[in-house]
C-alpha positions as CSV (number, residue, x, y, z in Angstrom):
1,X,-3.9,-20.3,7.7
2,X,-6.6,-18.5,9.7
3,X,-7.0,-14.4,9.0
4,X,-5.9,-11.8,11.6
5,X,-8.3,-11.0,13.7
6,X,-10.1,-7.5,12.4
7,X,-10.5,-4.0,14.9
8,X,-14.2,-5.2,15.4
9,X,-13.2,-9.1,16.2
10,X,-10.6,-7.4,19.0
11,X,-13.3,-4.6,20.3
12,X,-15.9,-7.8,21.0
13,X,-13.5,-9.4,22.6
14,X,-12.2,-6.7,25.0
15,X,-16.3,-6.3,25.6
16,X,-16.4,-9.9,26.4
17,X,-14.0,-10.3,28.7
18,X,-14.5,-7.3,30.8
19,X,-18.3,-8.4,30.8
20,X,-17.2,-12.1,31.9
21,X,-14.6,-10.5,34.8
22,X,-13.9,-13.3,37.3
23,X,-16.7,-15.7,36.1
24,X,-15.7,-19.0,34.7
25,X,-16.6,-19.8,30.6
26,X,-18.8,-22.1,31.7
27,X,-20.9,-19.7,33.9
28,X,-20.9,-17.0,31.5
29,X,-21.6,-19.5,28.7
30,X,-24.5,-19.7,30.3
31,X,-25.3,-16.6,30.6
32,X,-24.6,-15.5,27.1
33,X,-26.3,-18.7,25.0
34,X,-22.6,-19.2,23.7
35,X,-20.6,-22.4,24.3
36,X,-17.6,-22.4,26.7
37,X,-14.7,-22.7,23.8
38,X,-16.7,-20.4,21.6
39,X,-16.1,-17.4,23.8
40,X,-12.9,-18.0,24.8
41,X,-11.7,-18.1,21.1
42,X,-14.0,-14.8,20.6
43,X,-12.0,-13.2,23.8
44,X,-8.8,-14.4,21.4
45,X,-10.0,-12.3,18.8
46,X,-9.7,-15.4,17.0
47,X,-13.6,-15.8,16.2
48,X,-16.1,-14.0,14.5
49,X,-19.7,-13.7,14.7
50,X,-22.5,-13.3,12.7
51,X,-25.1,-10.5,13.1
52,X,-27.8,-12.5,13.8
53,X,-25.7,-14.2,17.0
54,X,-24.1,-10.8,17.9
55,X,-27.8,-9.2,18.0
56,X,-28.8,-12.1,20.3
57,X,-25.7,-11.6,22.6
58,X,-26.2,-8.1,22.7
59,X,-29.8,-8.5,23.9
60,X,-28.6,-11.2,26.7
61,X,-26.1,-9.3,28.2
62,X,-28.7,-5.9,27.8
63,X,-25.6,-4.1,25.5
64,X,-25.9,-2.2,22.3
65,X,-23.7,-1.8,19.2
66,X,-22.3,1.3,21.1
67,X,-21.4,-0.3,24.4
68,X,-19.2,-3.2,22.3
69,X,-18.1,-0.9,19.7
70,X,-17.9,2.8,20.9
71,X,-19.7,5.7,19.6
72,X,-18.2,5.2,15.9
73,X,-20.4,2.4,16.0
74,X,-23.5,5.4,16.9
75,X,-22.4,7.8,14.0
76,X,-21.9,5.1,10.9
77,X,-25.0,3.6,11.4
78,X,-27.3,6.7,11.6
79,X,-25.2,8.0,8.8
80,X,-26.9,8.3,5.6
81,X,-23.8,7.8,3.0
């Protein structure tokens, strides 16, 4: 049985699919390095990704941690704790 999808799997997902907006998963599959039926089970919620993929996805569509994640994203990783 597959887990629920966690806050940060449903965050990335909203990101995505206001990113893709009216393009098709093929044209933003090409645009993000990511196969078609990889992103749309990521807009699901019902796929993670590594860091290593997320970092490159971030740096293909020009994001940061902050646009996907908000500004909690900002304060726990300059946090020292």
């Amino acid at each position: 049985m597959p887990s629920a999808p966690t806050k940060l799997d449903l965050l990335l997902a909203a990101y995505l699919k206001k990113q893709r907006g009216e393009k098709s998963f093929a044209a933003f599959s090409k645009e993000t390095g990511l196969n078609a039926s990889t992103l749309f089970r990521m807009e699901r919620g019902d796929q993670s990704i590594t860091l290593g993929r997320l970092n490159d996805l971030l740096k293909k569509l020009n994001a940061s941690l902050e646009d996907v994640f908000g500004e909690t994203a900002k304060r726990k990783l300059t946090r020292r704790d």
